[in-house]
C-alpha positions in Angstrom: 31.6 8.6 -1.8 30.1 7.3 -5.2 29.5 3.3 -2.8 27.2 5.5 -0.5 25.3 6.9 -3.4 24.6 3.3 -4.7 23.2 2.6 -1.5 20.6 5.5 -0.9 19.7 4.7 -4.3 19.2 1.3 -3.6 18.5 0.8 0.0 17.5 3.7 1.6 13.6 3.8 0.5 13.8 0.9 2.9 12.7 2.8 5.5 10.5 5.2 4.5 7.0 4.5 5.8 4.7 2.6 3.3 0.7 1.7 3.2 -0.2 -0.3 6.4 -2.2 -3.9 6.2 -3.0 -6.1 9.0 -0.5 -8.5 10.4 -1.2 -12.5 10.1 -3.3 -14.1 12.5 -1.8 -14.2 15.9 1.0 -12.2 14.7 1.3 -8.7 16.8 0.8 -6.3 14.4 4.4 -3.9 14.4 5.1 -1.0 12.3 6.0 -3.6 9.1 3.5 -3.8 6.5 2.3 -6.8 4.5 1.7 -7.4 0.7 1.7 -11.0 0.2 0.8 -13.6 2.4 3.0 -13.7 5.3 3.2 -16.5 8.5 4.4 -16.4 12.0 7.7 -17.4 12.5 8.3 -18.9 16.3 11.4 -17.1 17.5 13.7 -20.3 17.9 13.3 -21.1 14.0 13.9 -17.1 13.4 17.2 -17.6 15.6 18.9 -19.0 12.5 18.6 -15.7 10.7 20.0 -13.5 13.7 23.8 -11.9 12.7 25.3 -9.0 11.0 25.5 -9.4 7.3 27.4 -6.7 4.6 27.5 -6.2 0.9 30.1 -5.2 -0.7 28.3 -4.5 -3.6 26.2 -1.3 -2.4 28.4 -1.2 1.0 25.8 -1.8 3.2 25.4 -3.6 6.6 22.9 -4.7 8.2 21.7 -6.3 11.7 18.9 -8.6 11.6 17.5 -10.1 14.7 14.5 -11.5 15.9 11.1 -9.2 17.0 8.5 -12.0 17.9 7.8 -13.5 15.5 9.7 -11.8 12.6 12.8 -10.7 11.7 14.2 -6.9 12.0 16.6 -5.3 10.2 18.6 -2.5 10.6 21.7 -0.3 10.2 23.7 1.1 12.5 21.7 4.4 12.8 18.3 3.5 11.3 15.1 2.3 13.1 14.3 -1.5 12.6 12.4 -2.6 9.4 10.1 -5.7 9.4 10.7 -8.9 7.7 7.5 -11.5 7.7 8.4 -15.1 6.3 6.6 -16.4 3.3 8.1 -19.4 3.0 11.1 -21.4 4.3 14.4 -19.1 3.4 11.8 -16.0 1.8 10.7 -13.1 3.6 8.9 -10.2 2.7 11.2 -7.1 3.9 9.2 -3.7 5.2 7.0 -4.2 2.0 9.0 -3.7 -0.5 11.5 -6.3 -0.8 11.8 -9.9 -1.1 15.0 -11.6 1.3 15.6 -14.5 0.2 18.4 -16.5 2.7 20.6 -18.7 1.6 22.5 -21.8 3.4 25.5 -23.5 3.2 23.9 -27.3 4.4 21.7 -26.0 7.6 24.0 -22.9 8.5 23.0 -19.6 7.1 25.5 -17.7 5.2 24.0 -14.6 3.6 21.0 -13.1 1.7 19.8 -12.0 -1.1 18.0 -8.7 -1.4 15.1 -8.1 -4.7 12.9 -5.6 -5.5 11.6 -3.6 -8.9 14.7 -1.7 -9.1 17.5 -4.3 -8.5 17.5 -8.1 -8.3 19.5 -10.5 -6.0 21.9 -7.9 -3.9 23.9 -10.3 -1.8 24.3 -10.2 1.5 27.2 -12.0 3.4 26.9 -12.9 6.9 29.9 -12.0 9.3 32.1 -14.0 10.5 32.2 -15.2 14.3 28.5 -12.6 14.2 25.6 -14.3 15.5 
């Protein structure tokens, strides 16, 4: 299928293992790696982020929840990725791509996923997913 193409193309260096740095102060260092500056996230403020999100676009889906203190993302048959926050809505994704969240007034309603090859992939959240 030509949509599944687009997304290995896209999406599926994602999880391939990349150059390790050390995690932010007082951030347990997972598998994730770092290339910018990250910060701890406390889980409650993460909890925000936490749903099932799809893109029609590459037809992709993904699960984010929260690891400690940042965000994992995954498909249905891959291994969580690490995302560290960077700024309020931005978050460096399993260093290689930039997620930047969007809102709808307070609530979370999708993302948007950037990196060398492609720029702002959207992400919708699912509705009644948490």
């Amino acid at each position: 299928m030509l949509a599944r193409g687009v997304t290995d193309a896209y999406l599926g260096s994602a999880l391939a293992p990349v150059e390790k740095e050390v995690a932010p102060k007082g951030v347990p260092l997972f598998d994730g790696t770092l290339s910018r500056r990250a910060t701890a996230g406390s889980p409650s403020a993460l909890a925000a982020y936490a749903g099932e999100y799809y893109s029609e676009e590459v037809d992709a889906r993904y699960r984010v929840a929260v690891t400690n203190s940042a965000l994992s993302f995954r498909t249905g048959t891959s291994d969580p990725t690490l995302a560290w926050r960077l700024s309020s809505d931005t978050f460096e994704w399993n260093g290689y791509y930039m997620v930047e969240f969007v809102r709808n007034g307070p609530r979370v309603t999708g993302f948007d996923v950037t990196n060398d090859r492609m720029r702002r992939v959207r992400f919708v959240r699912m509705p009644g997913r948490r």
